[in-house]
C-alpha positions as CSV (number, residue, x, y, z in Angstrom):
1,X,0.0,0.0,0.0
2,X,1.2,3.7,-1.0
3,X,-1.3,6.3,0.7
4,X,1.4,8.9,0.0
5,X,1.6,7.9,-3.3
6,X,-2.3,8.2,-3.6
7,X,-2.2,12.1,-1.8
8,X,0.6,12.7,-4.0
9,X,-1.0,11.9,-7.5
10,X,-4.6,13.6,-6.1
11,X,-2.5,16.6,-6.1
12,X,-0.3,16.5,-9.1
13,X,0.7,14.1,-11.9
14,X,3.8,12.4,-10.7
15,X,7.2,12.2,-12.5
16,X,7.9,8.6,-12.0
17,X,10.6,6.1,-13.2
18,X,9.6,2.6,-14.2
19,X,11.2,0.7,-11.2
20,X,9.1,2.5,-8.9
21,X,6.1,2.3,-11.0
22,X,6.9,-1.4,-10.5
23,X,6.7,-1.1,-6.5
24,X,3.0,0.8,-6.6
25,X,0.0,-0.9,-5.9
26,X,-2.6,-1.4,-7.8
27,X,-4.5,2.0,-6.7
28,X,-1.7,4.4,-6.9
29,X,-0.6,2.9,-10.5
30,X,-5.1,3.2,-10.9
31,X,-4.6,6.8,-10.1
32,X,-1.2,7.9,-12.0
33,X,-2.4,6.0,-15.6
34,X,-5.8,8.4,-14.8
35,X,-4.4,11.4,-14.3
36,X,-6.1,11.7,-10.7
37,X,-5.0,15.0,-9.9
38,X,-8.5,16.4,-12.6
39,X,-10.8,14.1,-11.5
40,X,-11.0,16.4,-8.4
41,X,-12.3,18.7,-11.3
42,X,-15.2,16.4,-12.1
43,X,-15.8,15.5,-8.0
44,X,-16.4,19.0,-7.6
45,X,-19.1,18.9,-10.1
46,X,-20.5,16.2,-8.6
47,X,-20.5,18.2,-4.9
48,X,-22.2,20.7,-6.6
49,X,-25.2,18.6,-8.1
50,X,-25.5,17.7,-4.6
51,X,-25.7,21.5,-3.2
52,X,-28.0,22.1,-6.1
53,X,-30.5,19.2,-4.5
54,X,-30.0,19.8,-1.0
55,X,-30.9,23.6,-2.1
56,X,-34.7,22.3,-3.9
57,X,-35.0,19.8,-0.9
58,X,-35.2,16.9,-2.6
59,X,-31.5,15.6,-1.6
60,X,-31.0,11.6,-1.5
61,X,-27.1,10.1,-0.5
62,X,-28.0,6.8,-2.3
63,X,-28.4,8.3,-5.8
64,X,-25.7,11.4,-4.9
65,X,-23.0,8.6,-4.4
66,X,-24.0,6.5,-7.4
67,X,-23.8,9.8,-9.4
68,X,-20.6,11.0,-8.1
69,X,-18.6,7.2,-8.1
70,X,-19.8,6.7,-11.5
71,X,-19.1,10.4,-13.4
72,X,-15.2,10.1,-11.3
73,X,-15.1,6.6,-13.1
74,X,-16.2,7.6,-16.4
75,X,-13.9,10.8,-16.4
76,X,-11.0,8.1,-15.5
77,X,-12.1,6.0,-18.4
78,X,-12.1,8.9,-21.1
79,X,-8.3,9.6,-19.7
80,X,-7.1,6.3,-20.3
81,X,-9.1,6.0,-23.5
82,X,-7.3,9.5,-24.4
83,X,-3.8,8.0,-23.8
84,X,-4.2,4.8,-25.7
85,X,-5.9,6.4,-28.8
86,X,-3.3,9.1,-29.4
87,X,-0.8,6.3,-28.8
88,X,-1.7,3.5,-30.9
89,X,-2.5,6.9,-33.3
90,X,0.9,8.1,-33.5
91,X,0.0,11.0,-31.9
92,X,2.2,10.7,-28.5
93,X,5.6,9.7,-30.4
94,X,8.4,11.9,-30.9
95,X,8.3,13.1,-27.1
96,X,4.7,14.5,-27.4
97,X,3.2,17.2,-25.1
98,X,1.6,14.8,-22.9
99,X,4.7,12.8,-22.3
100,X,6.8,15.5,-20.9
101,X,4.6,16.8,-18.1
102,X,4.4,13.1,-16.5
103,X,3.6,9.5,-16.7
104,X,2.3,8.5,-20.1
105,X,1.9,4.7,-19.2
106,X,2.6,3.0,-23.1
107,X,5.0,6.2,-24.4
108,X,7.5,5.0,-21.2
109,X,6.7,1.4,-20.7
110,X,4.7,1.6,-17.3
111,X,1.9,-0.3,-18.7
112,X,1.4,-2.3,-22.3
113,X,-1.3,-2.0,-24.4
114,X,-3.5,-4.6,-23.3
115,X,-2.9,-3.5,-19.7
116,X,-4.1,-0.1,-20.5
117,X,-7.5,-1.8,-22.0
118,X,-7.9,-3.8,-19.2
119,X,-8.0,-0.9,-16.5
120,X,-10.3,1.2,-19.3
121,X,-12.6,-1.6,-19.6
122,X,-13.0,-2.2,-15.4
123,X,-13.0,1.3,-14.5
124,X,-15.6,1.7,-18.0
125,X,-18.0,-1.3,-16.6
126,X,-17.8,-0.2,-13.2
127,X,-18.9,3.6,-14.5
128,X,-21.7,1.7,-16.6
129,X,-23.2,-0.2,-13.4
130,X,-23.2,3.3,-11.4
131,X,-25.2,4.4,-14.8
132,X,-27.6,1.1,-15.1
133,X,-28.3,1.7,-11.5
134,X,-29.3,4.9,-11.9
135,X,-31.5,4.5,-14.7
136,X,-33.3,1.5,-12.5
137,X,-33.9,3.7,-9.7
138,X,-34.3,7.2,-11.4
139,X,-35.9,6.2,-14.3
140,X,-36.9,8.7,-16.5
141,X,-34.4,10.6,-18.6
142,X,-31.6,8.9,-16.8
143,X,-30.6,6.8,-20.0
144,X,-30.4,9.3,-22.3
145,X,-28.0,11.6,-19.7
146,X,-26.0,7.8,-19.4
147,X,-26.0,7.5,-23.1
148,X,-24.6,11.2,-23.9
149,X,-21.6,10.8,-20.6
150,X,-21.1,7.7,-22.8
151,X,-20.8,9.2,-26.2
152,X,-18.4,12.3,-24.6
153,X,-15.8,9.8,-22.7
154,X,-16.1,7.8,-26.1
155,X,-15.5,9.9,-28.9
156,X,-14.0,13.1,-27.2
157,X,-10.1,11.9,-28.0
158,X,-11.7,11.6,-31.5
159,X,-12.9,13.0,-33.8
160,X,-14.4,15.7,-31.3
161,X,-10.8,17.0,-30.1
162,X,-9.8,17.1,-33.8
163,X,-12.3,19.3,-35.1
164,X,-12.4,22.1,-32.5
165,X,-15.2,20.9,-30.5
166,X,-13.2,19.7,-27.5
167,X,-14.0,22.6,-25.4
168,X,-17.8,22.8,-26.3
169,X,-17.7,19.0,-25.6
170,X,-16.0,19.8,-22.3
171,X,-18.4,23.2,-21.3
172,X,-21.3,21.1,-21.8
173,X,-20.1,17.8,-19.7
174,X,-18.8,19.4,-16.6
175,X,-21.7,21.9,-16.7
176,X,-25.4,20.9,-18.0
177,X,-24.4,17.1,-18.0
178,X,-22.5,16.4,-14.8
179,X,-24.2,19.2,-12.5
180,X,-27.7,19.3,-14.2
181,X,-27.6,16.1,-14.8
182,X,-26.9,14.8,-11.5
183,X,-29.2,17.3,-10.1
184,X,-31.6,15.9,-12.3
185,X,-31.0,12.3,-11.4
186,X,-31.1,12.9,-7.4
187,X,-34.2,15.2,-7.6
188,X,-36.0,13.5,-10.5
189,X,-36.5,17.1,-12.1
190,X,-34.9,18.8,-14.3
191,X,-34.4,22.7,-14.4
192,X,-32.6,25.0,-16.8
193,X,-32.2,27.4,-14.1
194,X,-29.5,24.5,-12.8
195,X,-28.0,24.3,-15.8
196,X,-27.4,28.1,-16.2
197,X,-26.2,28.2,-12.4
198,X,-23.4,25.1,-13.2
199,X,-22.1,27.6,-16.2
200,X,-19.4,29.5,-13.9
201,X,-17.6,26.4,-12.7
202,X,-17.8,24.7,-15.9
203,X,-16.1,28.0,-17.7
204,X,-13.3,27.3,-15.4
205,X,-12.4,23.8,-17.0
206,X,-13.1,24.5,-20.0
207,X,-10.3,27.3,-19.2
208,X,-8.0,24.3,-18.5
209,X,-8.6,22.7,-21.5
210,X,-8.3,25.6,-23.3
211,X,-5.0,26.1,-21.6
212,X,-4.0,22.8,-22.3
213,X,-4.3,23.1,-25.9
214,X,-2.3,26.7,-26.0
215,X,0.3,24.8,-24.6
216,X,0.7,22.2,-26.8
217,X,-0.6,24.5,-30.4
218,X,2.3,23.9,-32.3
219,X,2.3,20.3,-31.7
220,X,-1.7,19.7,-32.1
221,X,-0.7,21.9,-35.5
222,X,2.2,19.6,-36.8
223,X,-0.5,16.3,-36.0
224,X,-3.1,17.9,-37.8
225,X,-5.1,18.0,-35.2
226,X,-7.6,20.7,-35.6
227,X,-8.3,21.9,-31.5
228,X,-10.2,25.3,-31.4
229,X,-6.9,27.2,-30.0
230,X,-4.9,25.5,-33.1
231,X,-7.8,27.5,-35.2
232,X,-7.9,30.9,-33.4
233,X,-4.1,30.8,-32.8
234,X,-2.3,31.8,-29.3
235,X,-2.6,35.6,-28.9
236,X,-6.7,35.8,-29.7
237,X,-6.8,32.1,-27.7
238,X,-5.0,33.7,-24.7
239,X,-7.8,36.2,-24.8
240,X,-10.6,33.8,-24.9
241,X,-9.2,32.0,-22.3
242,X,-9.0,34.9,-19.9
243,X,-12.6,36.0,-21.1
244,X,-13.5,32.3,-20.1
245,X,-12.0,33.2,-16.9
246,X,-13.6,36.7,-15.9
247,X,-17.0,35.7,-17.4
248,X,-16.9,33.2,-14.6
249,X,-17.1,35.9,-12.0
250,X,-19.4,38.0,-14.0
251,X,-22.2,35.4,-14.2
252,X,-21.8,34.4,-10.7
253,X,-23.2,38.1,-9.8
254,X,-25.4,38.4,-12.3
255,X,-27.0,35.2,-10.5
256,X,-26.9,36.7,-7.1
257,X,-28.5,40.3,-8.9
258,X,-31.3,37.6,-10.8
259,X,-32.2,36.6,-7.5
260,X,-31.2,32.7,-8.2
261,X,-28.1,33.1,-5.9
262,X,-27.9,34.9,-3.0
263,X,-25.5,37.4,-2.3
264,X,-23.4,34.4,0.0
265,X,-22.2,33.4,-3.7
266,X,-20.3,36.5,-3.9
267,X,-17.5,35.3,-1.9
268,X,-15.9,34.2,-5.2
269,X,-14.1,37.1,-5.2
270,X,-11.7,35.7,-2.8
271,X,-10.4,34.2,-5.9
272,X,-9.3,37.4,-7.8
273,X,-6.1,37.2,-6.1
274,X,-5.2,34.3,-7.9
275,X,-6.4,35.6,-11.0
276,X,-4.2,38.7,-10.6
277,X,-1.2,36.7,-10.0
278,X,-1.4,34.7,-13.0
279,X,-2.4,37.7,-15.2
280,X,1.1,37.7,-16.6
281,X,0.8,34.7,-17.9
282,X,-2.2,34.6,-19.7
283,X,-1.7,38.5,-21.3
284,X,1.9,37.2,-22.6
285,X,3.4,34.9,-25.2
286,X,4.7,31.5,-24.0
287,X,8.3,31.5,-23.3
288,X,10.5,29.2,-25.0
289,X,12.1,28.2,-21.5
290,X,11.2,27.1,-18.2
291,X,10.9,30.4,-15.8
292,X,13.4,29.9,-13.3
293,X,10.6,30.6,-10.2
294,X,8.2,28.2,-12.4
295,X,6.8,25.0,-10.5
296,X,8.0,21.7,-11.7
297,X,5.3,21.1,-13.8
298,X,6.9,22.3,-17.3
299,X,5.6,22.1,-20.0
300,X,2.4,23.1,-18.4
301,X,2.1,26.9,-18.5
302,X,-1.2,28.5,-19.1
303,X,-2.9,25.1,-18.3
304,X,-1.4,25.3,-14.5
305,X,-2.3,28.5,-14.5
306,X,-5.9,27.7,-15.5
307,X,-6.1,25.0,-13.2
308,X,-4.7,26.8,-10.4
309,X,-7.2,29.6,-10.7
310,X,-10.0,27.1,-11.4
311,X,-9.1,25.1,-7.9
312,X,-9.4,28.4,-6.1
313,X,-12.5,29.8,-7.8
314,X,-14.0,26.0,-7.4
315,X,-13.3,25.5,-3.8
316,X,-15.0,29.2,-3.0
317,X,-18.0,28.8,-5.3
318,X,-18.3,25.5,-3.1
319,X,-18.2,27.0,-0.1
320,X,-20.5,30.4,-1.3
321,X,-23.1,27.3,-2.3
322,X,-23.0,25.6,0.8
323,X,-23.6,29.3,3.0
324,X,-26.2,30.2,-0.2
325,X,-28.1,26.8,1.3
326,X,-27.8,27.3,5.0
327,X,-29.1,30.7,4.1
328,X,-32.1,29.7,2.3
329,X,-32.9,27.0,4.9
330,X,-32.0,28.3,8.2
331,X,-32.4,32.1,7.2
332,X,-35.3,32.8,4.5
333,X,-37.7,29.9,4.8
């Protein structure tokens, strides 16, 4: 057993040679090959589907856990998926973006290709009995939600990725799908007003996606493969990017100004801090180096500093949703 091992890849994506790989266990190999450190991304979604039920009253820990166990393991599956399709594609070869940052299990050896199946086709089936569950108990529209999650962890590597619809495909999962969605299959109800109150936290990934794909442009370019940053180019995707960003904040108040929110939401701004101090980054040109006060996650650049903005803002929009509850309940009944 590694616990450290298992805090250390919830937190980043460990650099790792294949001797120690060989020591791990099976959850802390499990959580490296998935890139653990974003499913926190999709567990926050989750928390928040939960908020969103607890706020209409109709809250139930049964389906909540089902939902969040089963859109963690689907998010795992699309990462693994994503790994082995731009491998056995070509696409990770000649030391690739996504080899250089950490662990690419088949690019170093960690894991062959059968292996790599095996753990997508577990953690897959075990995300597919969380879904069939669902649509037992739930009922309703529950299929259809299970049979969109399935078509976005299928075909989001490709062709979405490659036609510039990665980052639609990514602003509608972690918001309307995952959050109204899961508010929709705890509750049994559906409402748009959900779905437009997920929009600020989903902007935030899709700002790391988008970040992601600045980073590796030229390389998605020379591959042919067609993401929406490749298409706008860096200076004007920089700028959509930190739009993504500040639109976050500005939706949040218009909800608290609507009257959907209350005015407990407004704690986001304890995020701006973060969002000043990585300012430089996204209003200037990549630089060819590594900064020398840069954290050691190089090549990542305006993807850390997407993700470390989207933690923050995440965590507080969390928090302002849980005091926005207590408020309604406790406060104005």
């Amino acid at each position: 057993m590694n616990p450290r091992m298992w805090l250390k890849a919830l937190q980043v994506v460990p650099r790792i040679e294949k001797d120690h790989w060989q020591r791990l266990d099976l959850i802390a190999r499990w959580l490296i090959a998935t890139r653990a450190v974003v499913l926190i991304m999709t567990f926050l979604s989750a928390v928040l589907s939960g908020l969103f039920a607890l706020r209409a009253g109709a809250f139930q820990w049964d389906l909540w856990l089902l939902v969040t166990l089963g859109l963690i393991l689907a998010h795992a599956t699309n990462n693994l998926l994503n790994d082995y399709t731009d491998y056995i594609r070509g696409v990770d070869a000649d030391n690739y973006y996504r080899a250089q940052y950490g662990p690419q299990p088949l690019v170093h050896g960690l894991l062959s290709k059968k292996e790599v199946l095996i753990y997508a086709v577990v953690t897959g089936l075990l995300a597919a009995a969380c879904g069939i569950s669902l649509v037992i108990l739930r009922g309703g529209h529950t299929l259809l939600l299970m049979g969109l999650g399935a078509f976005f962890v299928l075909f989001y590597t490709w062709p979405l990725k490659y036609i510039a619809l990665g980052e639609l495909a990514v602003l509608l999962v972690w918001g309307p799908l995952m959050i109204g969605g899961g508010y929709y299959v705890i509750t049994g109800s559906w409402s748009w007003q959900v779905v437009l109150g997920s929009l600020p936290y989903a902007l935030g990934v899709t700002g790391v996606i988008f970040g992601k794909h600045i980073d590796k442009l030229d390389m998605d370019r020379h591959r042919k493969i067609h993401t929406l940053p490749v298409v706008l180019g860096e200076t004007l995707s920089r700028r959509v990017l930190t739009g993504l960003l500040i639109l976050q904040y500005l939706l949040t108040v218009y909800l608290v100004i609507s009257g959907f929110f209350t005015p407990a939401l407004l704690v986001i701004v304890l995020a701006l801090p973060v969002f000043r101090q990585i300012w430089p980054i996204l209003s200037s040109p990549k630089p060819e180096q590594k900064p020398e006060d840069f954290p050691d996650v190089w090549p990542n650049y305006y993807v850390a500093a997407a993700f470390q903005h989207n933690r923050r803002f995440g965590i507080w929009f969390m928090l302002g949703l849980i005091a926005d509850v207590l408020l309604i309940k406790l406060v104005l009944p």
